[in-house]
Structure formats: structure tokens, C-alpha cells
C-alpha positions in Angstrom: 37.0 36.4 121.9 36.4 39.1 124.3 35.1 41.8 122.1 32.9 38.7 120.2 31.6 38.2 123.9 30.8 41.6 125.0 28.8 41.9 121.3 26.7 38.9 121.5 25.7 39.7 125.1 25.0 43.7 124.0 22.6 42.2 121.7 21.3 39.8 123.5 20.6 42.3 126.0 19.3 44.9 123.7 16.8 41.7 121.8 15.7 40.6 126.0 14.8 44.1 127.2 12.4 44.7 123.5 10.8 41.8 124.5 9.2 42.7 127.8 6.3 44.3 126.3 4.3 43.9 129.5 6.8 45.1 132.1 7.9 48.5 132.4 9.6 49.8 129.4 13.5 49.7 129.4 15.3 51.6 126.7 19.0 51.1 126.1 20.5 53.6 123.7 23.4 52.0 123.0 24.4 53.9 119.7 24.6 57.1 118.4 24.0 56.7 114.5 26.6 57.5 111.8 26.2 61.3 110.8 27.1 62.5 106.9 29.2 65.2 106.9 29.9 66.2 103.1 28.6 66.9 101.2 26.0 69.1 102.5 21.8 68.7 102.3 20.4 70.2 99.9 23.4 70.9 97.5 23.0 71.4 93.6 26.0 69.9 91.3 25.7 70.6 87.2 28.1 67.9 85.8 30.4 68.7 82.7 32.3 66.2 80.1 35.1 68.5 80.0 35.3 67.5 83.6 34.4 63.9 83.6 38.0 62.6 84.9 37.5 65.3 88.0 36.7 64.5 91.4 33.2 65.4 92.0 32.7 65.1 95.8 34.1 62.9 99.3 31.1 61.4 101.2 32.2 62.1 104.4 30.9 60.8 107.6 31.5 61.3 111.7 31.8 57.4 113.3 28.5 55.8 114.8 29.3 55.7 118.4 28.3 52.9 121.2 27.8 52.8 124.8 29.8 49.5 124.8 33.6 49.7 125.4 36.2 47.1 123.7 34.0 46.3 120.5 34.4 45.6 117.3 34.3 48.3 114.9 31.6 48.7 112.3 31.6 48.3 108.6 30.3 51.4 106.8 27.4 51.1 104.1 26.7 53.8 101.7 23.8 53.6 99.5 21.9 55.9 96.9 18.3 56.1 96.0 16.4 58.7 93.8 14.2 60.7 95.8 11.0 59.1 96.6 12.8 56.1 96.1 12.7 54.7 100.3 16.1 53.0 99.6 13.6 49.7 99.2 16.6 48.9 96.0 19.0 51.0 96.6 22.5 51.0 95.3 25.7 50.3 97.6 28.5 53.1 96.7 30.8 51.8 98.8 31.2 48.8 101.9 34.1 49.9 104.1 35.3 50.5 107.5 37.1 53.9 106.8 34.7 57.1 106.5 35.3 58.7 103.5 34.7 57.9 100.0 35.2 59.5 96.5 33.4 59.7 93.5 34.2 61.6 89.8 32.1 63.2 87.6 32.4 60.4 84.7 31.3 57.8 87.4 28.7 59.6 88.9 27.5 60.5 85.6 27.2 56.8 84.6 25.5 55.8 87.2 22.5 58.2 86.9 22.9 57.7 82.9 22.5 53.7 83.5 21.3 52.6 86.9 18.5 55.8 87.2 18.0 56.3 83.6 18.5 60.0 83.7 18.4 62.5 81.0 21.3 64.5 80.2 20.5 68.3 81.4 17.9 67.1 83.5 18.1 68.0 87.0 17.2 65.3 89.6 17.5 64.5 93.3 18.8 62.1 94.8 19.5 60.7 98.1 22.3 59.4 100.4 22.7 57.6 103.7 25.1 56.0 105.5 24.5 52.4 107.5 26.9 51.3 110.3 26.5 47.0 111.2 28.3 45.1 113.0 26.8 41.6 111.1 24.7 41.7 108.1 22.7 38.8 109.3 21.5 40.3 112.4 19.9 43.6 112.0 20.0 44.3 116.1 23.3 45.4 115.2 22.3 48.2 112.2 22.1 51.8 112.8 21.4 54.4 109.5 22.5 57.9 109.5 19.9 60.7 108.3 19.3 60.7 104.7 20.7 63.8 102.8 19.5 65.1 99.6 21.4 66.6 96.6 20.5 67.6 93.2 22.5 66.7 90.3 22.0 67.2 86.3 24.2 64.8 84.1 25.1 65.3 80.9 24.4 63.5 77.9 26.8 60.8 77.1 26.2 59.8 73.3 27.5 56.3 73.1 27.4 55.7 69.3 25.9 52.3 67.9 25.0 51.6 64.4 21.2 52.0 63.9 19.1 49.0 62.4 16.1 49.9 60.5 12.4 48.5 59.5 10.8 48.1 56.5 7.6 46.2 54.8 4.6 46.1 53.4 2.7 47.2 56.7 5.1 50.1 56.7 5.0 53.7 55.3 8.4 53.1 53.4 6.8 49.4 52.2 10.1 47.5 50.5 12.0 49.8 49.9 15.4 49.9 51.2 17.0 52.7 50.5 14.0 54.3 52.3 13.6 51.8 55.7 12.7 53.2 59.0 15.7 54.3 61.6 15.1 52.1 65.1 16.9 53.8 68.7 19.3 51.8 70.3 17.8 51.7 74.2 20.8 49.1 75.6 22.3 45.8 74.6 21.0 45.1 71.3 17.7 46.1 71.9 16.4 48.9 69.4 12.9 50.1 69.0 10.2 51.9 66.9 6.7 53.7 67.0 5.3 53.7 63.6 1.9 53.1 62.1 1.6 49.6 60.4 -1.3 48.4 58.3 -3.2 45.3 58.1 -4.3 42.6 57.2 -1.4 40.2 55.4 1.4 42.4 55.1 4.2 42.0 56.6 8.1 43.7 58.4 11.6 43.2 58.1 14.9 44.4 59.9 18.2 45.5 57.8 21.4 46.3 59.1 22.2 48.9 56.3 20.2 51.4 54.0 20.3 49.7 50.4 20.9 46.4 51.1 19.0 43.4 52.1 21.8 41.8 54.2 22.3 41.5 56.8 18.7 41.3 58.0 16.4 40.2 60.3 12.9 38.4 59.8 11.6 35.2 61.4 10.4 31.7 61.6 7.1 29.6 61.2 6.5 30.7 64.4 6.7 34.1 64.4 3.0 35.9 65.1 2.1 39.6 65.0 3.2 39.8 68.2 6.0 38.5 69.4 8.8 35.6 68.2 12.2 34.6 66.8 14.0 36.8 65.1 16.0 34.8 62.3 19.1 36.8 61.1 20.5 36.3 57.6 24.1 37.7 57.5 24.9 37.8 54.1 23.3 37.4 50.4 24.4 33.9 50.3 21.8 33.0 52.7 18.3 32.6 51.9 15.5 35.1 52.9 14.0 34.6 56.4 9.8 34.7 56.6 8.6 38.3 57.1 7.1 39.0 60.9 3.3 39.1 60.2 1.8 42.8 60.1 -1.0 43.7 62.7 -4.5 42.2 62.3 -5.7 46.0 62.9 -4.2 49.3 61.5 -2.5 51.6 64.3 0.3 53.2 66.0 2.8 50.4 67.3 5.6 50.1 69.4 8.3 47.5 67.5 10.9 46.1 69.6 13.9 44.6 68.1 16.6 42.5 69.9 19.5 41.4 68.0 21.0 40.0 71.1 18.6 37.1 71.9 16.9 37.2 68.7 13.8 38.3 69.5 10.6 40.8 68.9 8.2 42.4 70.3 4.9 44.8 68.6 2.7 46.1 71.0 -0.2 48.8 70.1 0.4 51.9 71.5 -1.4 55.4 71.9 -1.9 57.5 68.8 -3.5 60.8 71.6 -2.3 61.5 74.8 -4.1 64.0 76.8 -3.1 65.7 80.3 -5.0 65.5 83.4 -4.5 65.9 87.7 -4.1 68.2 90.1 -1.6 69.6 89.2 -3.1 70.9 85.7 -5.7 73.8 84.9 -8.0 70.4 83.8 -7.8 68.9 87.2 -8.9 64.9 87.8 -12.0 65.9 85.8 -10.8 63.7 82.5 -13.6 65.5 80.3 -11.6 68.2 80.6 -8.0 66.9 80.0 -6.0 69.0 77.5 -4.4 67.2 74.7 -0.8 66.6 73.6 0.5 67.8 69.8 1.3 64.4 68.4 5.0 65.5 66.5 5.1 62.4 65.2 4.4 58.2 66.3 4.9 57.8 69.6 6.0 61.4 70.2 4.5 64.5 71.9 4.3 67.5 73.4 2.6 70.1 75.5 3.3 73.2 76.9 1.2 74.5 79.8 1.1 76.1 83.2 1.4 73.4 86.3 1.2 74.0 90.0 2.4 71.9 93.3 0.5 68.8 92.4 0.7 65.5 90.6 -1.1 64.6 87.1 -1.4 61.5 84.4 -1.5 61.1 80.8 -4.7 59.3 79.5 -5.7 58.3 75.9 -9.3 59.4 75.6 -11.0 62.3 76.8 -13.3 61.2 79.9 -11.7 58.0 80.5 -9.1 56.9 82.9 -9.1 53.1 82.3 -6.3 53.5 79.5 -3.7 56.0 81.4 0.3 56.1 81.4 2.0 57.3 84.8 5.1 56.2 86.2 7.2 54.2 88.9 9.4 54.4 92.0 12.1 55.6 90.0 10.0 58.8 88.3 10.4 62.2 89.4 9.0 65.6 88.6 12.1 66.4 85.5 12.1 63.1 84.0 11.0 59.0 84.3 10.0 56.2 82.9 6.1 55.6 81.5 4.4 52.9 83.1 1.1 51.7 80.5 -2.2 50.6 82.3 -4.1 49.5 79.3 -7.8 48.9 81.5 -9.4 48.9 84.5 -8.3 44.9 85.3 -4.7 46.2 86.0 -3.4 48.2 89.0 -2.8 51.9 88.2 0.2 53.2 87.9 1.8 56.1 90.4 1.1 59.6 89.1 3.8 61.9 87.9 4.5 64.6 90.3 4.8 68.2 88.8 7.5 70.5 89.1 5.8 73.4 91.0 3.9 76.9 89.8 5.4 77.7 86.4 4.9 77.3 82.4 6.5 73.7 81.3 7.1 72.1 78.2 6.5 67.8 78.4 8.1 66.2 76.2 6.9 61.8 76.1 8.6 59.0 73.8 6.8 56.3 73.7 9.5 54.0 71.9 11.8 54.3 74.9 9.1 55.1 77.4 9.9 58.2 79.2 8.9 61.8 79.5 10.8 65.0 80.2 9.7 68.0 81.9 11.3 71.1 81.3 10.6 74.7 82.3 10.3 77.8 79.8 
């Protein structure tokens, strides 16, 4: 009860003397925050499989300190954030009263795999801090340490899941099966698609396996050109689902496919890109944006000299209405593509650029990220 007493009064005290805005300003310092010791600002980690089961660092910290004698001690908060990030989601490593804590390469790995959505050999920053509270429920109690930065590239982990594919009518392949469309994998049954489809009155399927109709996915009465069930037939014995109704205008379209919840997804998507900001020899002047090499649907490419800056991807020449950009989690090696299709929807954030050099970027529009890599 003591050291419960001597707390509630600290705070009380510290919550009583922020309140007299009007009198003669009291300040009582009565921590010193945590400090993180190791590893060190600034440091640059290349992660290996071979070395997956090795430790990879020990967040280390020095104790937060307070002017208060017989209290209780603090619990220890560690979170990560990319860079850019602000910690407004960021993730807890580890909630403990000790300070130290360990990580491998396998987990860290994961995490920047899965949670951040990193690219394997893609270098990226990310940030650290440690917060010392006494009570989660009352921040008067919550100090943070300084934020440290490191940069770390994973490496790719190839998780291996059998591919689904699409074929149809509205499809270059049309019915025939030994010849259907590959779909990626993004996560949980989910697997996706850029392709061109054709309209009107034709139509798509999902099979599970070149050369055979089952298993296979299609839909119900329901099912529109945009969105629906998906209706899964598991073997020959069961009848045919209804095909998911083509576009009602030719294109390039995303298709999304998930075999989980059994459902889908088509969405239009760009068939040009082109580069624009100030980080580009084009500028913000979008008559002058410099296109992409379309490799294929939904992919493409561009090599071409950046500097300090940040820059966008538009679909038409001397328009910024439809433009792709990025969010929280985007940084200048790799991201995720955030689509603003007119002017009735917020922009997204722009992509920030690497520095002065020559750069290759590299954008996937079935699993909606872009790359940047020097040459």
C-alpha cells in the first residue's frame, strides 16, 4: 500500500501542477525516460536463410529513472514501426519488466515478410522505441525512450501453395483447360490476376488443376461482373456451377479469387502508367510524365534517373484525377499501391524516392506493390 500511495499522490501531483495554467508555471521532472542501448541508430542488418535459426540482435535498454523513492517498478513496452510510420499502429515486440529482449533472423524476417509486407532483398527502415508505464490506463504515468532507426533487407521466404487458374470465354485462353491462366497466391486463400477480358456475354471460371474441370470454381444466380459467390464443385460427380459474367466493357482487369470465404472480386485496372513528381526529370507537370513499359497486364517497368524528392504514377498523360500512390506503410524500396480512381476521392500519399541515382521501378498491379531498385 505504501508504494500504491506514494504513486497515486506523484500523479496526482504531477496532473494538479499541469493544471495551473494561470499561475506561475511549475515543472516537476519526475522521470528520466528509458534509453535503447543496442542495437545502435542507424545500423544496417542483411538477413540470410542459412541463418534463420541465429540470433539476430538483444534490444537492450538502460531503466527509466524517477525522482520518487519506494515505487513500483515499470513494465517495459517495445514497439516497431516502419519508418514514417509515427508508431500510430505499431507492433508490441515484447511487454516485460526486464530490459533486454531477443530476436532471430527467421522471426524478424517473418515479421517484415507478413506484418510490413516486405520484399525479399529489399532494404527498409525501420524504427524502435521503448515505453516505460506504470498503468496502461493512465498515461500520466508513460514515458518513451528516443526512437532508433535500423535498416534491414529480408530475404524471400517462398511458402509454396498450389496455384488455381482462370479460364473462359472473356479470356485469352477461352475454354480451354489445358491452357487456363496461373492466379498468385497473396495470403489465405486469396489468389489474384490482371488479364484482359472481353465483353459482352462471355463469361470466367476457376480450376484447381491444368486439364481438368474439377475441382472448380464458378458461381450462383447472383453472381454479377463484379463481385459474388463463388460456388465450388469438388469433383465430376457434381454439376457445373454458372460462369461469373464477363465485363460489360473490354479491358485490363484485376480478378480476385478467394477460396476461403467463397468469394470474388473484378475490378478494372490501368492498362498505362506513367511517372510524374519532384523527384522525376518530368516534375508535377503531368503533360510531361514519362511512361512505363507495360511487360505484360498489370505489370511494368521504368528505368530512369530520380533525385531527393517524392513522385506518383498516373494513368493518362496531363491528368492527375486517376493516380496510384501509396500509404503509411510505403517507403522509398518498396510498398503497397493505393488506387484513386477520380477527383471525388482523397489522394493518396506520394511515393518517396530513393535519392540522386539511376533506378529501375518495378509495379504489380495484381498484388498491388512496386519495387524500387537501384542499377
Amino acid at each position: 500500500m505504501k508504494k500504491l500511495t506514494i504513486l497515486i499522490l506523484a500523479i496526482g501531483l504531477f496532473s494538479l501542477l499541469s493544471c495551473k495554467k494561470d499561475e506561475t508555471k511549475v515543472v516537476l521532472a519526475y522521470f528520466t525516460p528509458a534509453q535503447i542501448l543496442t542495437p545502435a541508430t542507424g545500423s544496417k542488418y542483411i538477413l540470410k536463410e542459412a541463418n534463420k535459426d541465429s540470433l539476430l540482435f538483444t534490444y537492450t535498454w538502460k531503466a527509466a529513472t524517477y525522482n520518487l523513492t519506494d515505487v513500483l517498478k515499470p513494465t517495459y513496452t517495445l514497439e516497431m514501426d516502419t519508418a514514417g510510420g509515427n508508431f500510430t499502429a505499431p507492433k508490441m515486440l515484447s511487454n516485460t519488466q526486464d530490459y533486454s529482449y531477443s530476436i532471430n533472423v527467421s522471426a524478424m524476417n517473418d515479421l517484415i515478410l507478413g506484418t510490413y509486407k516486405g520484399i525479399g532483398g529489399s532494404l527498409a527502415t525501420f524504427q524502435f522505441r521503448v515505453k516505460a508505464s506504470f498503468t496502461e490506463t493512465n498515461p500520466a504515468t508513460n514515458n518513451v525512450s528516443e526512437v532508433i532507426s535500423v535498416d534491414i533487407t529480408p530475404y524471400s521466404a517462398v511458402v509454396i501453395v498450389p496455384p488455381i487458374y482462370m479460364l473462359g470465354d472473356a479470356t485469352s485462353v477461352a475454354w480451354d483447360n489445358s491452357k487456363a491462366l496461373e492466379m498468385t497466391h497473396l495470403e489465405a486463400g486469396q489468389f489474384v490476376i490482371v488479364a484482359p477480358l472481353t465483353s459482352p456475354g462471355k463469361f470466367v471460371k476457376f480450376i484447381a488443376n491444368l486439364g481438368a474441370w474439377a475441382p472448380q470454381w464458378g458461381t450462383d444466380a447472383a453472381g454479377t461482373s463484379d463481385n459474388g459467390n463463388l460456388v465450388y464443385r469438388p469433383t465430376e460427380s457434381v454439376p457445373d456451377p454458372p460462369g461469373i459474367p464477363g465485363p460489360v466493357a473490354d479491358g485490363d482487369y484485376r480478378i480476385m479469387a478467394d477460396t476461403a470465404n467463397l468469394l470474388y472480386e473484378v475490378t478494372i485496372t490501368s492498362s498505362n502508367l506513367f511517372l510524374v513528381g519532384n523527384a522525376t526529370t518530368a516534375g508535377w507537370n503531368n503533360t510531361n510524365a514519362i511512361p512505363f513499359i507495360k511487360v505484360s497486364p498489370g505489370i511494368f517497368t521504368l528505368t530512369t534517373k530520380l533525385t531527393a524528392g517524392e513522385m506518383k504514377f498516373l494513368e493518362a498523360p496531363g491528368s492527375r484525377a486517376s493516380q496510384w500512390g501509396t500509404n503509411f506503410s510505403g517507403n522509398s524500396s518498396f510498398g503497397k499501391m493505393v488506387y484513386r480512381a477520380d477527383e471525388s476521392a482523397p489522394e493518396p500519399l506520394k511515393i518517396q524516392s530513393p535519392g540522386n541515382g539511376t533506378y529501375t521501378i518495378s509495379i504489380n498491379l495484381a498484388t498491388l506493390e512496386y519495387k524500387i531498385t537501384a542499377k
